[in-house]
C-alpha positions in Angstrom: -27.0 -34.9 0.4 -31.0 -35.1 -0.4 -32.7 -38.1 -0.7 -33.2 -37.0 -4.0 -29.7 -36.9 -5.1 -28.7 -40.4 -3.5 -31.8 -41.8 -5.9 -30.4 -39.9 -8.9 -27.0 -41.3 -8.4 -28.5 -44.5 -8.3 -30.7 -44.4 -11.4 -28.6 -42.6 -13.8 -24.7 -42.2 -12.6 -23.5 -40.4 -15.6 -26.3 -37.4 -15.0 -25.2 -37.3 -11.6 -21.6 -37.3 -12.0 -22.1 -34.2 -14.4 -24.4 -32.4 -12.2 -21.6 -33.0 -9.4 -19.1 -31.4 -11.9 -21.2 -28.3 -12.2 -21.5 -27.5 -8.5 -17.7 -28.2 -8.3 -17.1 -25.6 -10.7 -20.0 -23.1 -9.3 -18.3 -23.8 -6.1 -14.6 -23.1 -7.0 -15.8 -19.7 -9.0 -14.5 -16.8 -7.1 -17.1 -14.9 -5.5 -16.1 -11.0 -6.0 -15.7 -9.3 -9.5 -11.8 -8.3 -10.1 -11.2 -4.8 -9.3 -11.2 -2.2 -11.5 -9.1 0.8 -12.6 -8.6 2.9 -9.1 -10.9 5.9 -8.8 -10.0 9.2 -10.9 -10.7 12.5 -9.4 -10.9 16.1 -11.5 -10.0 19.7 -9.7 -13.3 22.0 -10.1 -10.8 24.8 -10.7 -8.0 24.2 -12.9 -9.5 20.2 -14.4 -6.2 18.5 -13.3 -7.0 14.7 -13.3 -5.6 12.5 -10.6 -5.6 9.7 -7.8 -5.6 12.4 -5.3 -9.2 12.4 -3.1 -8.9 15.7 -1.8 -6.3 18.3 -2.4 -5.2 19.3 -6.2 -1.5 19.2 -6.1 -1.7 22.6 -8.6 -4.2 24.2 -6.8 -3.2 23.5 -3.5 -7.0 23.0 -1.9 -9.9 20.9 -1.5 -11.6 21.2 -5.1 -11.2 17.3 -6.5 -14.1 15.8 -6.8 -15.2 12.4 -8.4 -15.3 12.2 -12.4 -18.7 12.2 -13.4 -20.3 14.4 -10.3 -19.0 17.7 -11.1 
């Protein structure tokens, strides 16, 4: 604790009680966003969408690729 604050808490309580809320809050925030939808991969040949990362269960090969970098 600064100087700063110990003088604030002094002088006006009620503004320092609040601004002690806040950073309890800030604090208590979790820090990483909430995951999203998983990752959805398209087959170059036959457009088959999927979870799978590498082999199209139609196909049976390496053509799936990340949606939006076909």
């Amino acid at each position: 604790m600064s100087i700063v604050e110990s003088l604030i808490r002094l002088v006006d309580p009620v503004q320092a009680q609040a601004r002690a809320e806040d950073r309890r809050i800030q604090r208590e925030q979790p820090k990483r966003e909430v995951a999203g939808d998983p990752p959805r991969y398209r087959c170059r040949i036959c457009a088959l969408e999927d979870a799978a990362e590498v082999y199209c269960p139609v196909c049976l090969a390496d053509t799936m690729r990340p949606i939006g970098t076909l």
